[in-house]
C-alpha positions as CSV (number, residue, x, y, z in Angstrom):
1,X,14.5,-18.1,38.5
2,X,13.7,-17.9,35.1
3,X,12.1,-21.3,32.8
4,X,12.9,-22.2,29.4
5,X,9.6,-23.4,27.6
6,X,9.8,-25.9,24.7
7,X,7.5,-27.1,22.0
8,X,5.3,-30.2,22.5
9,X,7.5,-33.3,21.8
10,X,5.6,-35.6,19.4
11,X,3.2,-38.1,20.7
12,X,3.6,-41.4,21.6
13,X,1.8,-44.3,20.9
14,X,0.5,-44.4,23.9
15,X,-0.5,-40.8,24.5
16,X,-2.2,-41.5,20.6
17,X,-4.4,-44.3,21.9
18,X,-5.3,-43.1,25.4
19,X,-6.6,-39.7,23.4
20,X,-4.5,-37.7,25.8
21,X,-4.4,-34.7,24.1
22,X,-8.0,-34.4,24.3
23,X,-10.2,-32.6,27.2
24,X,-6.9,-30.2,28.3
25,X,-8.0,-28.2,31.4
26,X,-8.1,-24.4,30.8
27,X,-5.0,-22.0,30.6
28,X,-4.3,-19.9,34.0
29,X,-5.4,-16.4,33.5
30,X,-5.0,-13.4,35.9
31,X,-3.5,-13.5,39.2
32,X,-4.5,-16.7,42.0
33,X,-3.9,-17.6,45.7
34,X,-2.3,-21.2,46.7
35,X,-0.9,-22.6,49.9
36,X,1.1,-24.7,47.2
37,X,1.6,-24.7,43.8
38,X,2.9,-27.5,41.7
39,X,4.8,-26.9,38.2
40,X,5.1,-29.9,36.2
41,X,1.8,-31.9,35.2
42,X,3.4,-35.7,35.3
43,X,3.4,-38.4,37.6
44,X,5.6,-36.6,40.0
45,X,3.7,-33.8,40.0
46,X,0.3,-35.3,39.7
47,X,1.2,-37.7,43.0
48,X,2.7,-34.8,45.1
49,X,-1.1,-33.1,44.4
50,X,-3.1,-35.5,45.4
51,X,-0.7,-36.5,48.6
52,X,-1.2,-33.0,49.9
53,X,-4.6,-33.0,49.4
54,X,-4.9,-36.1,51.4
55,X,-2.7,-34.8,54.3
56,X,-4.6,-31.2,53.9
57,X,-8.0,-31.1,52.2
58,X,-8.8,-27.8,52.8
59,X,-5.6,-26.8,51.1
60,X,-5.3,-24.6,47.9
61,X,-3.2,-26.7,45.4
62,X,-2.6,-25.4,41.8
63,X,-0.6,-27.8,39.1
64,X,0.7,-25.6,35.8
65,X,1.7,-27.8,33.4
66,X,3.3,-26.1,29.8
67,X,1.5,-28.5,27.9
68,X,-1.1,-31.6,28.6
69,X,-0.6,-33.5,31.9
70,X,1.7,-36.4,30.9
71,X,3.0,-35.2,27.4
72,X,6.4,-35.3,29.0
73,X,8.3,-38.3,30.1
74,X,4.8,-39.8,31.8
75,X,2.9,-40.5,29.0
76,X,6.0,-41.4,26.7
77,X,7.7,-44.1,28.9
78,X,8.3,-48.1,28.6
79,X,5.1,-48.4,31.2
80,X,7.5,-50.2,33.5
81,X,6.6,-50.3,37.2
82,X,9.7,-51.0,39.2
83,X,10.9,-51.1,42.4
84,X,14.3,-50.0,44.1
85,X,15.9,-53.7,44.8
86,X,18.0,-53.4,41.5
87,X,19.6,-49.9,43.3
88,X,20.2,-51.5,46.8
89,X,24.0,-50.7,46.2
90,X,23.5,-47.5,45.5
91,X,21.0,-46.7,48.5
92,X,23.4,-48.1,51.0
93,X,26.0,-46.1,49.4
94,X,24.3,-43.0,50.8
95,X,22.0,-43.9,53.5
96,X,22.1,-46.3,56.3
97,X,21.1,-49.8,56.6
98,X,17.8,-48.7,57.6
99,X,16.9,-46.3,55.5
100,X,18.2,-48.4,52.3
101,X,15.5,-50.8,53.3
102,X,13.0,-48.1,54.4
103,X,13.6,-46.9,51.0
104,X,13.5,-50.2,48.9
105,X,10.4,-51.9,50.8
106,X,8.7,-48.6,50.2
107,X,9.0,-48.4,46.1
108,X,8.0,-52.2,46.3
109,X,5.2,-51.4,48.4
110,X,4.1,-49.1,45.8
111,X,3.6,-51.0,42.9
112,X,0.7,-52.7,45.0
113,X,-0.3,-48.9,45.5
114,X,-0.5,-48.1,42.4
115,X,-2.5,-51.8,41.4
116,X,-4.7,-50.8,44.2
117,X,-5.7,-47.0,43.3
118,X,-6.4,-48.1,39.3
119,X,-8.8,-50.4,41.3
120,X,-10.1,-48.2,43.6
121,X,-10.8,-45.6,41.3
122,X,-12.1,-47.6,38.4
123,X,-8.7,-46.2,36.4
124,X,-7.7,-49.0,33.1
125,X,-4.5,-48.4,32.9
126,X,-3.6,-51.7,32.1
127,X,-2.1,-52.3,35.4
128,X,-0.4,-55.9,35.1
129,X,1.8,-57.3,38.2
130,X,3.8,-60.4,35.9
131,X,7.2,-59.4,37.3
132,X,10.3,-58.6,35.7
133,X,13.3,-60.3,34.0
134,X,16.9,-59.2,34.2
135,X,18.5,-61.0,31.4
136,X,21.8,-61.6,30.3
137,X,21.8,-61.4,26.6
138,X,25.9,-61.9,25.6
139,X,28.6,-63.8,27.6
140,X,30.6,-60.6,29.3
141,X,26.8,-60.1,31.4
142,X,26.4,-63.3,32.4
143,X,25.9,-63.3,36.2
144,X,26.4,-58.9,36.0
145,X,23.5,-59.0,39.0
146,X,25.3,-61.0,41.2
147,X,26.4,-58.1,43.3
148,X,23.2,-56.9,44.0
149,X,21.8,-60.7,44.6
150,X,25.1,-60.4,47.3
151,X,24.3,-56.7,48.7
152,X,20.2,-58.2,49.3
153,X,21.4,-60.9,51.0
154,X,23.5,-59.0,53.0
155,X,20.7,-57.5,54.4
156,X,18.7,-59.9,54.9
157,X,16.1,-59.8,52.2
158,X,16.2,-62.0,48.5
159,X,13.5,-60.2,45.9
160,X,14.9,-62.3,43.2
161,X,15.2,-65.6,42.0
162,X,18.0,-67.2,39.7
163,X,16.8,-68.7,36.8
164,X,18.8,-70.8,33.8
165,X,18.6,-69.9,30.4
166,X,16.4,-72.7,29.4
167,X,13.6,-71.2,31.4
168,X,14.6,-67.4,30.7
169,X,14.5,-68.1,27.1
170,X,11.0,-69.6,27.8
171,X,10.0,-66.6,29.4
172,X,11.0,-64.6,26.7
173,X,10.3,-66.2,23.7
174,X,13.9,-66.1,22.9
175,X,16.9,-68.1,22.8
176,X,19.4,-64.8,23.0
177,X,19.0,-65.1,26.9
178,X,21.2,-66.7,28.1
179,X,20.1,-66.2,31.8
180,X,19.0,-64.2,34.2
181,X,17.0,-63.5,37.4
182,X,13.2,-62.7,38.2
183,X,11.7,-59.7,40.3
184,X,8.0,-60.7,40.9
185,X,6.7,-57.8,42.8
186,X,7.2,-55.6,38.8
187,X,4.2,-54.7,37.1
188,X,3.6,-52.9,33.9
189,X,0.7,-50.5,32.9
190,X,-0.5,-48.1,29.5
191,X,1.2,-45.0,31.1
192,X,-0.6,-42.5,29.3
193,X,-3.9,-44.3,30.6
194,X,-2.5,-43.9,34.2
195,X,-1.4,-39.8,34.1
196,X,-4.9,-39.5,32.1
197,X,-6.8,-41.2,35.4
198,X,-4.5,-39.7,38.1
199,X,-5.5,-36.2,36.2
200,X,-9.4,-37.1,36.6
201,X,-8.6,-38.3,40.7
202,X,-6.7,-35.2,41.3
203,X,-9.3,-32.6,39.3
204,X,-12.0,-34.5,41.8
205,X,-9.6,-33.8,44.4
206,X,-9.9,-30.3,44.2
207,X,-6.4,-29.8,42.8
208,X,-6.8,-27.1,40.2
209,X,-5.0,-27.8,37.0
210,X,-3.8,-25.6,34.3
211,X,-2.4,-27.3,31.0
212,X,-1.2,-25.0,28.3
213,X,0.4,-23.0,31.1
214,X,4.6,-22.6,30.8
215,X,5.8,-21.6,33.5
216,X,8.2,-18.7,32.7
217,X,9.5,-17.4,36.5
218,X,9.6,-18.1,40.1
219,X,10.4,-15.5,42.2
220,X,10.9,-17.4,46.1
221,X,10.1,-15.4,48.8
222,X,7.0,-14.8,51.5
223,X,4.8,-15.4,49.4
224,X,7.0,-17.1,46.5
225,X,5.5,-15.8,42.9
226,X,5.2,-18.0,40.1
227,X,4.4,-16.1,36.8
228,X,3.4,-17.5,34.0
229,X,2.4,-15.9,30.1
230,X,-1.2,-15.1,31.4
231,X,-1.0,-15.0,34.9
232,X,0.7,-15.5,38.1
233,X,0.1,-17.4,41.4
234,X,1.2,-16.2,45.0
235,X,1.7,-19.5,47.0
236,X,3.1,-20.3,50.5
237,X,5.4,-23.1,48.7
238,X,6.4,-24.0,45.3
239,X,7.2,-27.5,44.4
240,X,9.4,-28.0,41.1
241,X,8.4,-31.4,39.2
242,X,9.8,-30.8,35.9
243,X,12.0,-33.5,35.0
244,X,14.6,-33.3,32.7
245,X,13.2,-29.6,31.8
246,X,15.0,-28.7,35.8
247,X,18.4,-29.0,33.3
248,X,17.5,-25.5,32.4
249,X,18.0,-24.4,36.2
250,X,21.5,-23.6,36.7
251,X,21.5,-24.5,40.2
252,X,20.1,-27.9,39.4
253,X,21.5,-28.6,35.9
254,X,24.7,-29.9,37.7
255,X,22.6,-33.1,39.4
256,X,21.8,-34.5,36.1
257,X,21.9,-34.4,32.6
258,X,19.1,-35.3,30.1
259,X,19.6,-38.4,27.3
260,X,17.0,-39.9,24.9
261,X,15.5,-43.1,24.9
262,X,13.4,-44.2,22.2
263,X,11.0,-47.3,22.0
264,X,9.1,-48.4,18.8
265,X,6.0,-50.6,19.1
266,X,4.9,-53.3,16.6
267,X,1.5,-53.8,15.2
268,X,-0.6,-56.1,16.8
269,X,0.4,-59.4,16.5
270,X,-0.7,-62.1,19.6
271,X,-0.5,-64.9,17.5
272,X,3.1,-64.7,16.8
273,X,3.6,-64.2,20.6
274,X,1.4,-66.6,21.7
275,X,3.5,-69.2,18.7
276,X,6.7,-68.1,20.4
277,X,5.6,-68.4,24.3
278,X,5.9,-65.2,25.4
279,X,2.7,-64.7,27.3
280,X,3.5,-64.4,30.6
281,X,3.2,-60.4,30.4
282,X,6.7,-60.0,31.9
283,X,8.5,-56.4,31.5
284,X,12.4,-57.6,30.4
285,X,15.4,-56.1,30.6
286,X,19.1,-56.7,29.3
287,X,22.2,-55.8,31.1
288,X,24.0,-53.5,28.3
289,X,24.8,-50.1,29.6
290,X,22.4,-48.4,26.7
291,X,20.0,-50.8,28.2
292,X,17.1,-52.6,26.2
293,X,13.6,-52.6,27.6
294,X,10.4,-55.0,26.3
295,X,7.1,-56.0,27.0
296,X,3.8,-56.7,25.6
297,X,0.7,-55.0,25.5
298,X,-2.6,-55.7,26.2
299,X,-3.5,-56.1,22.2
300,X,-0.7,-58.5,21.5
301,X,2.0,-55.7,20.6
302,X,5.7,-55.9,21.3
303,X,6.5,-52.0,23.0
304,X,10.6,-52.2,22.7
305,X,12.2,-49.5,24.1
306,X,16.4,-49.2,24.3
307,X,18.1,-46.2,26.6
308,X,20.1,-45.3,23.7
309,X,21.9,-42.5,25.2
310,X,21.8,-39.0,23.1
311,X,22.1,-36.2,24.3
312,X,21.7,-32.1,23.2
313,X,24.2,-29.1,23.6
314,X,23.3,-27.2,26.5
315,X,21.0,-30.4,27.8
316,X,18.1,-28.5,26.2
317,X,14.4,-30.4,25.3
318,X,15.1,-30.6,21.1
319,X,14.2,-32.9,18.8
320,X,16.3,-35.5,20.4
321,X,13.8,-36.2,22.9
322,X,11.1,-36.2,20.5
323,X,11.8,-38.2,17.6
324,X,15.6,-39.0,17.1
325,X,15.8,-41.3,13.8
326,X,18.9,-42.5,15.0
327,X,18.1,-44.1,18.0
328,X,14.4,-45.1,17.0
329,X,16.6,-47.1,14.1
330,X,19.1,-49.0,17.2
331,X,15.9,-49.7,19.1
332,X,14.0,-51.5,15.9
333,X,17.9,-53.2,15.7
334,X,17.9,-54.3,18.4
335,X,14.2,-55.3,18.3
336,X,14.6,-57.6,15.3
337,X,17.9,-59.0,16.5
338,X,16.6,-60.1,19.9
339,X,13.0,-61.4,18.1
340,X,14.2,-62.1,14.3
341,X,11.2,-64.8,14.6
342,X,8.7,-62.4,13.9
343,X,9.4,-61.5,10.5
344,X,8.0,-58.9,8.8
345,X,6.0,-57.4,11.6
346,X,5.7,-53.5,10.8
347,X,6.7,-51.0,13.5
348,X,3.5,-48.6,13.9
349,X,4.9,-46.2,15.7
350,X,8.6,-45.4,16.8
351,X,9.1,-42.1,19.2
352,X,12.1,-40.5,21.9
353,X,11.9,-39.3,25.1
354,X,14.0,-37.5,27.7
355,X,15.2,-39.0,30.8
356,X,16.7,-37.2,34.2
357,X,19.9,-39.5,34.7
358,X,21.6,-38.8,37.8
359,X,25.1,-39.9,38.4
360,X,23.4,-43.0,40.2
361,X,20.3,-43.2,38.6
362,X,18.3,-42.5,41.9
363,X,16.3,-39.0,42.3
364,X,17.2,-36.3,44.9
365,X,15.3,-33.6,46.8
366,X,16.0,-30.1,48.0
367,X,15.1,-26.6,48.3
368,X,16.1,-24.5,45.4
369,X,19.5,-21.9,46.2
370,X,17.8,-23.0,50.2
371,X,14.9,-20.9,49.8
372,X,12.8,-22.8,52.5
373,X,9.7,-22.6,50.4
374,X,10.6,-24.0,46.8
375,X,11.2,-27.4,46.4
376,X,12.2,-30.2,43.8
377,X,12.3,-33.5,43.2
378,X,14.3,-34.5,39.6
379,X,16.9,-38.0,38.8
380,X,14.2,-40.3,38.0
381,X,16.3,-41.9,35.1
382,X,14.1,-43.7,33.4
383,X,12.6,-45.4,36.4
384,X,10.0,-42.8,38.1
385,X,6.4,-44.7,36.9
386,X,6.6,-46.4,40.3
387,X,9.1,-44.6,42.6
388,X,6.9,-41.4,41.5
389,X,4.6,-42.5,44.3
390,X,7.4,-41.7,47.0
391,X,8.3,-38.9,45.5
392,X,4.8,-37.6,45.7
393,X,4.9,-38.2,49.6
394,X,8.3,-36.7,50.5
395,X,7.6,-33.8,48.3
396,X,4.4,-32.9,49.7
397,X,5.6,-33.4,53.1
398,X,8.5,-30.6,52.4
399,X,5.6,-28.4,51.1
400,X,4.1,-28.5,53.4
401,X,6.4,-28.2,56.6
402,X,6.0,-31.9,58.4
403,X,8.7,-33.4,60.2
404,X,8.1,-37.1,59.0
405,X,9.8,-40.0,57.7
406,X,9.5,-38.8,54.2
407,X,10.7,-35.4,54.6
408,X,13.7,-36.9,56.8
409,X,14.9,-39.5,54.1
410,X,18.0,-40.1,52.5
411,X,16.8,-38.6,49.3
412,X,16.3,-35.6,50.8
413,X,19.8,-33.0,50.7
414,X,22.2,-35.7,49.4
415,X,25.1,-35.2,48.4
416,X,25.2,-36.4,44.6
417,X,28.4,-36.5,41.9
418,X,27.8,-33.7,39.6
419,X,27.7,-33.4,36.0
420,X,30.7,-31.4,34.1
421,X,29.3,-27.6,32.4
422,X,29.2,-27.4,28.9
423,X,31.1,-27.4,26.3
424,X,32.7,-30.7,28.4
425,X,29.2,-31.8,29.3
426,X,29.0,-32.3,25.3
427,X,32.0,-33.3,24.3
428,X,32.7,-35.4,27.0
429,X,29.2,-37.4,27.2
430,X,29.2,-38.3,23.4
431,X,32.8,-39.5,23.9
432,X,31.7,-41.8,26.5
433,X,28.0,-42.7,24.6
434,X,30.2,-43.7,21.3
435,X,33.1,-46.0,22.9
436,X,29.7,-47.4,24.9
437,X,27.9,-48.1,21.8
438,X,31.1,-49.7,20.3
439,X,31.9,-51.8,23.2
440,X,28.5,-53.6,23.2
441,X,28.2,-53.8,19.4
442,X,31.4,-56.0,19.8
443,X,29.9,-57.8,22.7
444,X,26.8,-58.6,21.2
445,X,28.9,-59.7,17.8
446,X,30.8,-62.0,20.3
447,X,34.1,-60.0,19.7
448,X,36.2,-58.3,22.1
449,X,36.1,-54.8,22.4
450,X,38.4,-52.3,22.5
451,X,40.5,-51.6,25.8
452,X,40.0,-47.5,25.1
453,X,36.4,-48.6,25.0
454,X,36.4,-50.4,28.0
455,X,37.9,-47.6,30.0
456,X,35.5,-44.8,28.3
457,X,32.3,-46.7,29.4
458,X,33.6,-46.5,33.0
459,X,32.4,-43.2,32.9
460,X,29.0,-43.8,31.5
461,X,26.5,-42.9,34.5
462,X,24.9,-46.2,36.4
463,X,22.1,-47.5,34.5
464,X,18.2,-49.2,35.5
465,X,20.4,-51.6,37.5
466,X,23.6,-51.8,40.0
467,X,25.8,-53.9,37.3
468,X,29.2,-55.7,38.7
């Protein structure tokens, strides 16, 4: 199986001011032994490292990562942590009562991990458990969570709580909410601080770690052989945690299909949030389709990131997921319209980033053309700074051979709605993305949209949340 390597995509802010670039572990050279090795150097990765080595300490883990631990989709993301109770419809879709709730209690569960291992070893990433807002920012959205408000109460549980829009647009500092309900279990962190501290847990681990390593084949087999451009590993098990880069695997490229989301950040500015009330340190979210995301920062920033929805020919890791000027410029748009209160504040720093979307925005796991000994784990879509946690359990427990809850879940083998080859992957996906981006610029303007439009977004891919 051969890899495509890419150029670095460019920094993010928060990759900048955690110095994450700095201190990169040393290239693989020559030829190494592993019971398991890991290719891909994010949170995914990174987790399913330090999970084995807890189940196994005397085993041999090696992570290759093509460029610096996190300078993928980890270190470039909004820094939300969230759980699975916005996807309960789509869980009990596939899986069992059970197992939707295994599932969901599990990613809330590890938000209080993840609090609790920053703690534990003395890692500032900013951790901040405030909660989240699901917002309603235009008429047509009003009330879009009530189905998964109906499906939790179905089952017995209610993670959120209805607010009105007088106290949403407290919350927020803005009047364009016009509801919404609250998650309180959501935290938000400095994600490049957190794949810079799991790095320094894992190294201490024992995991070996070589950045500056693209992977160029993996040959499965007894052992499998992973080769890279100045060495090779021989490994009992290869684990595959490579995000939206697994679109260049032909055998997984059908389960998702990379787009771009970009976020720009403000200068500081905690005056102007403190004069408009929004202190509270909540993560937001709207309820468009191309989905804005906000929050604050530590140092009084506004971090505004919008799931704007580009994609490349041949889903390959360009400049789209880098820096598209497009979508940074409807992220600041949408910025300014849903704060026009702060003025002239500058944007400091404006960036892209790919994201894994599955069909229904939930990840799966499998072995690779069933080879029994590589492994992968991609469909975060846009939501993997907490569920990356699980995913670090149930992959390591396939690496490892255990017959366990994790290794048994619903996750594992699915059956998931595949994505078109190109040239319709293309076509098709920026037919859908442009009568989206329509139909919510008429929303938002208060105007009806089009009916074409209407029917074209029923094929966008499910978003962050199960929408009615």
């Amino acid at each position: 199986m051969k890899l495509t390597t890419t150029v670095p995509l460019k920094p993010s802010h928060w990759m900048t001011s955690a110095n994450l670039l700095e201190s990169a572990t040393t290239p693989l050279q020559g030829v190494q032994e592993a019971d398991v090795v890991i290719v891909g150097g994010g949170f995914v990765g990174l987790w399913t490292a330090m999970t084995i080595k807890e189940l196994e300490p005397d085993a041999r883990v090696l992570v290759l990562e093509q460029h610096i631990c996190g300078g993928g989709a980890s270190g470039r993301n909004g820094g939300f942590v969230m759980s699975w109770w916005p996807k309960i419809g789509s869980l009990t879709a596939f899986s069992s009562t059970e197992q939707a709730l295994f599932l969901a209690y599990a990613a809330e569960e590890a938000i209080n991990e993840l609090g609790t291992f920053c703690e534990r070893y003395g890692i500032d990433a900013h951790f901040r458990q405030s909660g989240w807002l699901w917002t309603a920012t235009t008429r047509q959205h009003l009330d879009s969570w009530n189905g998964t408000l109906a499906a939790c109460a179905k089952l017995g549980v209610e993670p959120f709580e209805r607010l009105d829009a007088r106290e949403v647009a407290r919350r927020t500092g803005s009047s364009v909410h016009l509801g919404g309900v609250f998650e309180r279990s959501i935290a938000t962190v400095q994600p490049a601080l957190l794949v810079k501290g799991m790095r320094d847990v894992a190294l201490k681990m024992g995991v070996l770690i070589h950045e500056h390593t693209p992977v160029q084949d993996v040959q499965p087999g007894g052992p499998a052989t992973v080769t890279t451009r100045h060495g090779q590993v021989r490994a009992k098990s290869v684990v595959l945690a490579i995000n939206a880069w697994a679109a260049a695997v032909p055998a997984l490229a059908k389960l998702i299909v990379p787009v771009n989301s970009s976020i720009v950040a403000t200068e500081r500015m905690p005056e102007r949030l403190a004069k408009i009330g929004w202190t509270g340190g909540e993560a937001i979210t709207d309820s468009q389709l191309l989905v804005d995301y906000y929050r604050t920062t530590q140092d009084g920033r506004i971090c505004f990131g919008k799931g704007t929805g580009a994609i490349s020919y041949g889903s390959r890791i360009d400049g789209v997921f880098s820096e598209h000027r497009q979508s940074i410029a409807l992220t600041e748009a949408d910025l300014r319209r849903t704060y026009p209160m702060i003025g002239d504040a500058q944007i400091q720093a404006g960036w892209s980033g790919p994201i894994d979307r599955t069909y229904d925005s939930l990840p799966v796991f499998g072995q690779l053309n069933g080879h029994a000994n590589v492994h992968y784990g991609i469909g975060w879509s846009g939501n993997g700074v907490g569920p990356s946690r699980l995913g670090g359990r149930v992959l390591a427990s396939l690496a490892l051979g255990r017959d366990d809850a994790w290794s048994r879940c619903a996750l594992v083998g699915r059956t998931c709605r595949s994505f078109p080859p190109e040239p319709l992957r293309y076509l098709g996906g920026n037919l859908v993305r442009n009568a989206v981006l329509r139909k919510e610029r008429d929303e938002l303007a208060g105007q009806p949209s089009a009916v074409l439009d209407r029917y074209l977004a029923r094929f966008a891919p499910s978003g962050l949340e199960d929408k009615n």
